[in-house]
C-alpha positions as CSV (number, residue, x, y, z in Angstrom):
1,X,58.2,81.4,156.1
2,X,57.5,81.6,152.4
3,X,54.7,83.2,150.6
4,X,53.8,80.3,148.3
5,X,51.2,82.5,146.4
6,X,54.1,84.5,145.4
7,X,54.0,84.9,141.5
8,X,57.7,83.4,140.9
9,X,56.8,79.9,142.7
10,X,53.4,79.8,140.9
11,X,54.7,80.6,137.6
12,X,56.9,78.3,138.1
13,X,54.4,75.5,139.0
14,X,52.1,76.2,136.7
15,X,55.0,75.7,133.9
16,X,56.3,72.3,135.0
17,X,52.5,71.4,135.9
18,X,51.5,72.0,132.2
19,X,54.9,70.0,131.0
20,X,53.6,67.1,132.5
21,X,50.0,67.0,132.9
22,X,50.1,63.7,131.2
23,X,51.8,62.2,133.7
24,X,50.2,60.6,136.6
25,X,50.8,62.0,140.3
26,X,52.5,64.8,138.3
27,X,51.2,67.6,139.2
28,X,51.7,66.5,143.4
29,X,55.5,66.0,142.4
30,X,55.7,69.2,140.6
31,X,54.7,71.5,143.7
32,X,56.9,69.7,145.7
33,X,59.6,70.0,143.5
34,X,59.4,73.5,142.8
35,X,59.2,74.2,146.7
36,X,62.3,72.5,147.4
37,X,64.4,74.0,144.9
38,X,63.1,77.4,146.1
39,X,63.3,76.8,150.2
40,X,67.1,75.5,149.4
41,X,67.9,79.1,147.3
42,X,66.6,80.7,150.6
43,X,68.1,78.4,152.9
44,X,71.5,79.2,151.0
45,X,71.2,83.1,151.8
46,X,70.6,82.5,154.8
47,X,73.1,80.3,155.8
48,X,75.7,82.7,153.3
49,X,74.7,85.4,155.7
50,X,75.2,83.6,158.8
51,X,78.8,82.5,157.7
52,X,79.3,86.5,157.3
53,X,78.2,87.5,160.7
54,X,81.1,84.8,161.7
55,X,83.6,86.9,160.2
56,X,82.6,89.9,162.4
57,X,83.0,92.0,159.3
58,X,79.4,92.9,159.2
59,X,77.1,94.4,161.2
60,X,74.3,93.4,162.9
61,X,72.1,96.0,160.9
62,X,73.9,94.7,157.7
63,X,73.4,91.4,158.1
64,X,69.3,91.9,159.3
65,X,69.3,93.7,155.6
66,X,70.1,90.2,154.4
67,X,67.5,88.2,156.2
68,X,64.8,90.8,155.2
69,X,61.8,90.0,153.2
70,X,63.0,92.1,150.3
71,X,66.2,90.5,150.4
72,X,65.3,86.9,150.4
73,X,62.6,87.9,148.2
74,X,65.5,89.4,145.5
75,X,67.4,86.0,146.2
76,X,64.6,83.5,144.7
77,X,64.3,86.3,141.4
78,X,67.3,84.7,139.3
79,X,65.4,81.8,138.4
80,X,67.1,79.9,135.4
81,X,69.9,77.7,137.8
82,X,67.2,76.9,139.9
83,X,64.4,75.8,136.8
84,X,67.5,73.7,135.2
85,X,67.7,71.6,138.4
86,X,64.0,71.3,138.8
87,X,63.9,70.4,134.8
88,X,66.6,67.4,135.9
89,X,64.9,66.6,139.0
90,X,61.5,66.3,137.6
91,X,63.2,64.2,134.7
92,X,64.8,62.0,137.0
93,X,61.2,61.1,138.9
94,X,58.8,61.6,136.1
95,X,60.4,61.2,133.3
96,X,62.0,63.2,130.7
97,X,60.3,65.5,128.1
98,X,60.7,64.6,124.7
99,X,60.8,67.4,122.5
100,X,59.1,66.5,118.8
């Protein structure tokens, strides 16, 4: 479960929301967006750490330090990659930004 009043996704959709407030049904998109990027950064760690246990290299207390909340929490923090591809994605189904 994610904590969608958590600062970084809000931030986040209040940015792109503002970018494209203009734009019909924007707003709706944007959330959605935003969340889907995010769930897939998490999903990634999560899966990463599962493909870890497989090695039998880790421990079962290091890999529950992975699938903590302040883990996952640290993996969402490095946010540039992930607003590129919601910057494309959103482009792609709203529209681009033009810059003037």
């Amino acid at each position: 479960m994610i904590n969608a009043d958590f600062r970084v996704f809000t931030d986040m959709i209040e940015r792109w929301e503002k970018a494209y407030r203009e734009v019909a049904g924007g707003g709706t998109l944007v959330k959605e967006v935003v969340h889907e990027w995010f769930e897939q950064q998490l999903i990634e760690a999560v899966m990463s750490a599962q493909a870890l246990k497989q090695t039998g290299s880790w421990s079962i207390n290091e890999l529950e330090e992975l699938w903590d909340e302040s883990a996952l929490t640290a993996a969402v923090l490095p946010r540039w990659h992930i607003d590129q591809t919601i910057k494309r994605t959103l482009g792609m189904r709203l529209g681009s930004l033009r810059t003037t």
